[in-house]
C-alpha positions as CSV (number, residue, x, y, z in Angstrom):
1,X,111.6,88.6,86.2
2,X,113.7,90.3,88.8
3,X,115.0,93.7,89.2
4,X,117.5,94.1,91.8
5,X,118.3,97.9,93.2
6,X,120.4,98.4,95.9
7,X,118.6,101.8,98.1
8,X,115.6,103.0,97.4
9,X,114.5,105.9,95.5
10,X,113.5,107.4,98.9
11,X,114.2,107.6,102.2
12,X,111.2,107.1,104.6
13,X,111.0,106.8,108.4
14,X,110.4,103.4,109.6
15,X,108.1,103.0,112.7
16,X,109.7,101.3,116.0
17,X,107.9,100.4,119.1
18,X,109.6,100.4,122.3
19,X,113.2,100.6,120.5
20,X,116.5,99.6,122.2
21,X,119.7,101.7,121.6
22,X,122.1,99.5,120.3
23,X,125.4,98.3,122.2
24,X,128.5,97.0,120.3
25,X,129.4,92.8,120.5
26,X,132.3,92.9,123.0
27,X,135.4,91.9,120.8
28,X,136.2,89.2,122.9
29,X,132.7,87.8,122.4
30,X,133.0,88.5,118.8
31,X,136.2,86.2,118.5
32,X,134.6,83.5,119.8
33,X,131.9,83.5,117.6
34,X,134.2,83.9,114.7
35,X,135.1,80.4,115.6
36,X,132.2,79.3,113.5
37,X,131.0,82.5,111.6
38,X,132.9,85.6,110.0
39,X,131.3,88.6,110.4
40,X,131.0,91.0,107.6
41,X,130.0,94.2,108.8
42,X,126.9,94.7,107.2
43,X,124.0,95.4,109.2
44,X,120.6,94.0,107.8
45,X,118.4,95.7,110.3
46,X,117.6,96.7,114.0
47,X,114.4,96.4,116.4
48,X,113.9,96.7,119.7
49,X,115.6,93.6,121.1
50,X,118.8,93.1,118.7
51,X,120.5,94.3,115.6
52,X,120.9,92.0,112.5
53,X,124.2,92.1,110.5
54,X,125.6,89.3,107.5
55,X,127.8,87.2,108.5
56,X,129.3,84.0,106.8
57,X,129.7,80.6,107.8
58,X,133.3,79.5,107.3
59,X,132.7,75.9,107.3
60,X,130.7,76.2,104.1
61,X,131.3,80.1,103.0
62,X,127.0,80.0,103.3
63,X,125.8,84.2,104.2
64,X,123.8,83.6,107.1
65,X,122.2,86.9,108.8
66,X,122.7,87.0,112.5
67,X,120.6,88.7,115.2
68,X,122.7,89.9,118.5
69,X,120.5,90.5,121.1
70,X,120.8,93.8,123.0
71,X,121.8,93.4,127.1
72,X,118.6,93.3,129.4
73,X,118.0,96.3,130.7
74,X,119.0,97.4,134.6
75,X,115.1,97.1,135.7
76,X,114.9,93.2,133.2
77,X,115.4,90.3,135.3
78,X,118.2,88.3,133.6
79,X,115.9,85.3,133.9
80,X,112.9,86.4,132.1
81,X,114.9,88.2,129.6
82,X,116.5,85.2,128.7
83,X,113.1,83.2,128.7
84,X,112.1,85.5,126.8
85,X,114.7,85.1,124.0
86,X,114.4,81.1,124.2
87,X,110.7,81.4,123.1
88,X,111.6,83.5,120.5
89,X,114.0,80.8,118.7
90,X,111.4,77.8,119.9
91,X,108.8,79.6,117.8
92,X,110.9,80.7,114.7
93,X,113.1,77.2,115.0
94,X,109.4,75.7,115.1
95,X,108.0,76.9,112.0
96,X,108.9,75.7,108.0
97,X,107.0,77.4,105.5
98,X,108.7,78.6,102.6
99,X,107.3,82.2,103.1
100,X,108.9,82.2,107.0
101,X,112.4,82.7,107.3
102,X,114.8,80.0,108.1
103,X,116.0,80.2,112.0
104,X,119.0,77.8,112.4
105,X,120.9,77.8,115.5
106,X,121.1,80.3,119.3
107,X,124.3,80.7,120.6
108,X,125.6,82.1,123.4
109,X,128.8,83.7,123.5
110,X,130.0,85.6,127.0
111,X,126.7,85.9,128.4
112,X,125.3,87.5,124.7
113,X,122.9,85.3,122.6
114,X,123.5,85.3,119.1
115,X,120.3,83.9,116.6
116,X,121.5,82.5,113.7
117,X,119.0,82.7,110.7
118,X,118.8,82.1,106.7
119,X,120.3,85.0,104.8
120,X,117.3,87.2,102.9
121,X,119.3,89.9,101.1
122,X,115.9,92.1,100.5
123,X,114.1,94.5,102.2
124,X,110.1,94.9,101.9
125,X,109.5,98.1,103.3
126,X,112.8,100.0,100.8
127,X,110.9,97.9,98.2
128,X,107.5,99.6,99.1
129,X,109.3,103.0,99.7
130,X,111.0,103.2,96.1
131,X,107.3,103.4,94.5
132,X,107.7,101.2,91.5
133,X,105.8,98.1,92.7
134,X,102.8,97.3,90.3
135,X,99.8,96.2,91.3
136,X,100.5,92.9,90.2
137,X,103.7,92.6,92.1
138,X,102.0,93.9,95.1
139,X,99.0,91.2,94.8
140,X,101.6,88.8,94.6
141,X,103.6,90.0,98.2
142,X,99.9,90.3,99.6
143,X,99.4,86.6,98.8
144,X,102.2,85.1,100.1
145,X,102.3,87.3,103.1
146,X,98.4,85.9,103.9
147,X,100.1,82.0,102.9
148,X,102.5,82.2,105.7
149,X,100.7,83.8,108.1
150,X,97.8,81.2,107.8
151,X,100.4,78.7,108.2
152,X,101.6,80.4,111.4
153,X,97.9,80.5,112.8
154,X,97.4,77.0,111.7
155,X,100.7,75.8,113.9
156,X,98.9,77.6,117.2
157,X,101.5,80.9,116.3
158,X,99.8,84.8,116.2
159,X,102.7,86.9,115.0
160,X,101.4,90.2,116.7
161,X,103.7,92.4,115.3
162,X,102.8,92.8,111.3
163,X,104.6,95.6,109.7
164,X,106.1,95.9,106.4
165,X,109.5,96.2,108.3
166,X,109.3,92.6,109.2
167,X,109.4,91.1,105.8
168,X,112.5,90.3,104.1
169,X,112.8,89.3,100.3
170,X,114.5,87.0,98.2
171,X,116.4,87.0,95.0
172,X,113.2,85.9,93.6
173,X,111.2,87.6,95.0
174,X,109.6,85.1,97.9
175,X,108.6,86.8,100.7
176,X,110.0,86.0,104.2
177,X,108.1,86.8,107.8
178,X,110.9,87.7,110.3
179,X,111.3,88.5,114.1
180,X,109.4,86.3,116.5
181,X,110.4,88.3,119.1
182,X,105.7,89.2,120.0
183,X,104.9,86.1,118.7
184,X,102.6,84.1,121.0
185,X,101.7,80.2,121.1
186,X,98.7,78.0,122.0
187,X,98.0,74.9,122.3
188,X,95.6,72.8,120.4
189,X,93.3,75.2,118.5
190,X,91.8,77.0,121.2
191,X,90.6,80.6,120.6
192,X,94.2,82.9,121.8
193,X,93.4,85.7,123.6
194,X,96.5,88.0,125.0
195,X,96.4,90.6,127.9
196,X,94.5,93.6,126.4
197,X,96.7,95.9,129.0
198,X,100.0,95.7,126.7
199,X,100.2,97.3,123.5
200,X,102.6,94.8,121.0
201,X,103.2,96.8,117.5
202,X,103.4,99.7,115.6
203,X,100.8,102.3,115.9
204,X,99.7,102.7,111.9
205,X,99.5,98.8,111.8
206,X,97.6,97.8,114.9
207,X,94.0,96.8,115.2
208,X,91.5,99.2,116.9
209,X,90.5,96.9,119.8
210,X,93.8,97.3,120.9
211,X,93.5,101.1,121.9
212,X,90.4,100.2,123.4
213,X,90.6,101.5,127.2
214,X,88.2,98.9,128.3
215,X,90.1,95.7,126.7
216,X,90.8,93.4,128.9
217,X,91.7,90.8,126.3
218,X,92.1,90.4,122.4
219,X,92.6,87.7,119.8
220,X,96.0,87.4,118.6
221,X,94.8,86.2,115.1
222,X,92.1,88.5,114.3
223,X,95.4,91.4,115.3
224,X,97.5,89.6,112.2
225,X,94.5,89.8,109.7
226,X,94.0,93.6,110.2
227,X,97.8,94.6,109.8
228,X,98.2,92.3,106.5
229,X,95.4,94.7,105.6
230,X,97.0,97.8,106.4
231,X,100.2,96.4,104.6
232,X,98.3,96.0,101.0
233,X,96.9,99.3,101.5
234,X,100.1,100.9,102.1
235,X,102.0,99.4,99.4
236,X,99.2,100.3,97.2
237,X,99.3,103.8,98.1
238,X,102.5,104.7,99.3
239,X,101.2,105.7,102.5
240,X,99.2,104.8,105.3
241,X,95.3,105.0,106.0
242,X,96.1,106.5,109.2
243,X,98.8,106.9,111.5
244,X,96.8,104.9,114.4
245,X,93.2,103.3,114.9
246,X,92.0,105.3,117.0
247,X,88.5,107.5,116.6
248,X,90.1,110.2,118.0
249,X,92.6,110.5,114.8
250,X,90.5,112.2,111.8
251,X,91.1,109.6,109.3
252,X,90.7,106.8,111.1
253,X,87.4,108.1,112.7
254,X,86.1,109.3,109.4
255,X,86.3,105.6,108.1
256,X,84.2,104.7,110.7
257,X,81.9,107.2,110.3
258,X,81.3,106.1,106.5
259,X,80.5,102.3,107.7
260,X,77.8,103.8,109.7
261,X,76.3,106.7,107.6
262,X,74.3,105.9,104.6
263,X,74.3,109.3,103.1
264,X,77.9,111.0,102.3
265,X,79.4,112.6,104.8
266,X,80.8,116.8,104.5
267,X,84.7,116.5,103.8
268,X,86.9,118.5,106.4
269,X,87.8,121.5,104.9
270,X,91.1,121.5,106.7
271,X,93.2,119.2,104.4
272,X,95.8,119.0,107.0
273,X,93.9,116.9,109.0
274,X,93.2,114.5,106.4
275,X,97.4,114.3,105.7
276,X,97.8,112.5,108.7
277,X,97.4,109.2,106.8
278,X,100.8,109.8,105.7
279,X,103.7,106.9,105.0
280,X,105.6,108.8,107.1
281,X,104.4,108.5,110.9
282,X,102.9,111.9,111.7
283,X,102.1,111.8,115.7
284,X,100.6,115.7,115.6
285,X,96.8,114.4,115.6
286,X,93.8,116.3,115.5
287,X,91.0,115.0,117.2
288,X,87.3,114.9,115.1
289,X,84.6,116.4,117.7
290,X,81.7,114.9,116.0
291,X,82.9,111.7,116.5
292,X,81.1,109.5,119.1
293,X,83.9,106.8,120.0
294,X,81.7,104.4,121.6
295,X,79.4,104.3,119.1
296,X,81.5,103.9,116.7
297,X,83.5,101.7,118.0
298,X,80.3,99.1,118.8
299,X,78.5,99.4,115.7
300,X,80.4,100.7,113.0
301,X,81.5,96.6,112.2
302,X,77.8,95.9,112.5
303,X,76.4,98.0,109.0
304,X,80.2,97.9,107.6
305,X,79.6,98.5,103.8
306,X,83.6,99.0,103.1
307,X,82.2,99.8,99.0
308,X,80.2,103.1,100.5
309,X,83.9,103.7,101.9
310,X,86.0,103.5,99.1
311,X,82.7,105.5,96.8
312,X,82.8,108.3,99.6
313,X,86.1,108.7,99.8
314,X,87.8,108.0,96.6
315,X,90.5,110.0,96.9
316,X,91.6,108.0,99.8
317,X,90.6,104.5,98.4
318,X,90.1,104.7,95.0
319,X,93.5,102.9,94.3
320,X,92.1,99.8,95.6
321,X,90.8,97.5,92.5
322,X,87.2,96.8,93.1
323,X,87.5,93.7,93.3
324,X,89.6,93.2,96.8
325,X,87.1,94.9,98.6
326,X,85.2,92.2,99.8
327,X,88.3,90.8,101.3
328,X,90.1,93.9,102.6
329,X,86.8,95.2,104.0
330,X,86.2,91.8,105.9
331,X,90.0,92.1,107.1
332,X,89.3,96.1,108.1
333,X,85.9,95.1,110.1
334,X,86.0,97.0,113.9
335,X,85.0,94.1,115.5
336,X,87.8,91.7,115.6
337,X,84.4,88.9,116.2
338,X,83.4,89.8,112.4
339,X,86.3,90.1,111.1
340,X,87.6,88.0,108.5
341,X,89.9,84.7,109.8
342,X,93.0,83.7,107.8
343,X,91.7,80.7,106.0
344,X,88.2,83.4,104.9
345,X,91.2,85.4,103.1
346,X,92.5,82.7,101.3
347,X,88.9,81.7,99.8
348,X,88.3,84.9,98.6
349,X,87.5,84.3,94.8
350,X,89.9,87.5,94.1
351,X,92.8,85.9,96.5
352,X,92.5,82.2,94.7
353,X,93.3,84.0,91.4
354,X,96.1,86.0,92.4
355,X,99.5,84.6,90.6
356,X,101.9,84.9,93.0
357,X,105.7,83.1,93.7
358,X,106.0,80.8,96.2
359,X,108.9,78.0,97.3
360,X,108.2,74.5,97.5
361,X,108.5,71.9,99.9
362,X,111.9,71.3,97.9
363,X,113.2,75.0,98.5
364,X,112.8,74.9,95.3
365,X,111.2,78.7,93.9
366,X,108.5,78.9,92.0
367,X,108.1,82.4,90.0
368,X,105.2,83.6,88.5
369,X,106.1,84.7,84.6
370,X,102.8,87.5,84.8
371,X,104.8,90.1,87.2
372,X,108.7,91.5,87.8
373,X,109.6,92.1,91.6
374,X,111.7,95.2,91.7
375,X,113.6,94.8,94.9
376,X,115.4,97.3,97.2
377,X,118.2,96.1,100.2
């Protein structure tokens, strides 16, 4: 069952990296691409490199969504922006899973490219937001979200960019991974490591070895499998762990902490440093003085016992069912070298019984009858 709301019940924040302001479609350019497609004024989203509006086909009336691409910027050489965009429709064009979205054409209209994409009239992160997902429905976006993305890994494709902003649901509540636009390939199914130096993603979702300041490189994967974490935790709660993994931020630094100490640890008695876990990106940190980065950092994956986590701190963790934390403390392991791979997820004896929705090969959906989707544009 499906229940279909139009905004959510409230209004939070979403978190943008490296954000574009957005520049109108020049009406001449418009025209022409009204040639094959109407536009209907309705913006689906924005990100850092387009905004998404509905638009419909006119050959065959079909809603498509369309994603025009802001200008390169003065200091952007025209040439690698426009790579840039190429390998972003190569990879989407490239995939088919029924949990990825549809990408159907690029066009170029007056020097503007135009990504044409299947229609996906749902937004994940209002969903989240409007705080009436059970924990049922919840499981059930988890699971497909961890089917598509070990499809993705499978195909030689790390997203990199894993946030609850770039999932788009259906009317039945089949979850769709969007925006390419971080994505990296391989070839064959060599070990992907990116440039450590660049930071892809947003803060509350991105892995810790990503902050680190002596990175030179980090797997691609291994940066998917923690976010898809940080996503069921947050829908779970309402709000995120912490606003970035870093040891310096109190909660994050404090989780480590418990994977190392066998004993419980004193609670701060400032409970404003413990709020900064909030849904709602807080950047006003405050930095934990008994916290020995390095050592944390190095070891804390080494003894992780993610059980004497959520025991120790139930009032942070406690929502979690016990039995997911096998697989969400392999997913949340420090060191990206023990930490759960896709395909680990999926055997998890608590994942394999999840019932979840799904599309077959057909495009055909495939509903599960134990759980409603209550879903927000």
């Amino acid at each position: 069952m499906v229940i279909a709301t139009k905004k959510p019940d409230i209004d939070l924040p979403r978190v943008i990296r490296g954000a574009r302001s957005s520049s109108s479609f020049s009406a001449s350019a418009e025209n022409q691409g009204r040639e094959i497609y109407e536009r209907l004024g309705k913006a689906v989203g924005t990100g850092a490199k387009g905004t998404v509006g509905l638009w419909r086909c006119k050959l065959g009336g079909q809603l498509v969504a369309v994603k025009i691409f802001h200008n390169p910027l003065p200091f952007e050489a025209k040439s690698r922006y426009d790579k840039e965009v190429l390998a972003e429709y190569n990879i989407g064009k490239t995939l088919n899973h029924g949990n990825i979205v549809g990408v159907l054409e690029l066009l170029q209209v007056q020097g503007r490219w135009l990504q044409v994409m299947e229609y996906v009239p749902f937004d994940l992160f209002a969903t989240v937001a409007s705080r009436t997902m059970s924990l049922e429905e919840n499981s059930c976006i988890f699971r497909q979200i961890v089917a598509g993305i070990e499809y993705m890994h499978a195909k030689g494709v790390a997203h990199r960019d894993i946030k609850l902003d770039n999932f788009r649901l259906d009317q039945h509540g089949i979850v769709k991974i969007i925006d390419f636009g971080t994505a990296v390939h391989w070839k064959s199914h060599v070990l992907r490591c990116v440039d450590g130096r660049e930071v892809i993603g947003s803060d509350p979702y991105i892995a810790p070895e990503v902050f680190s300041p002596s990175i030179v490189s980090y797997d691609a994967k291994a940066l998917d499998v923690w976010s898809i974490a940080i996503i069921f935790c947050t829908m779970l709660r309402g709000r995120f762990p912490w606003a970035v993994a870093r040891p310096e931020n109190t909660a994050f630094g404090w989780f480590c902490q418990r994977l190392l100490e066998k004993a419980p640890m004193k609670q701060p008695s400032d409970e404003s440093q413990i709020n900064q876990t909030t849904f709602v990106r807080n950047d006003g940190e405050v930095a934990s003085d008994s916290t020995d980065n390095n050592k944390v950092l190095k070891h804390a994956s080494e003894v992780s016992n993610f059980s004497r986590v959520v025991v120790q701190q139930p009032e942070h963790w406690s929502y979690l069912p016990a039995r997911c934390h096998n697989v969400i403390g392999g997913m949340l392991e420090i060191s990206p070298s023990h930490r759960f791979k896709i395909q680990m997820v999926l055997q998890d004896s608590w994942v394999q019984e999840i019932p979840f929705c799904y599309e077959r090969e057909s495009g055909k959906p495939v509903v599960s009858g134990q759980h409603e989707h209550h879903l927000r544009e």
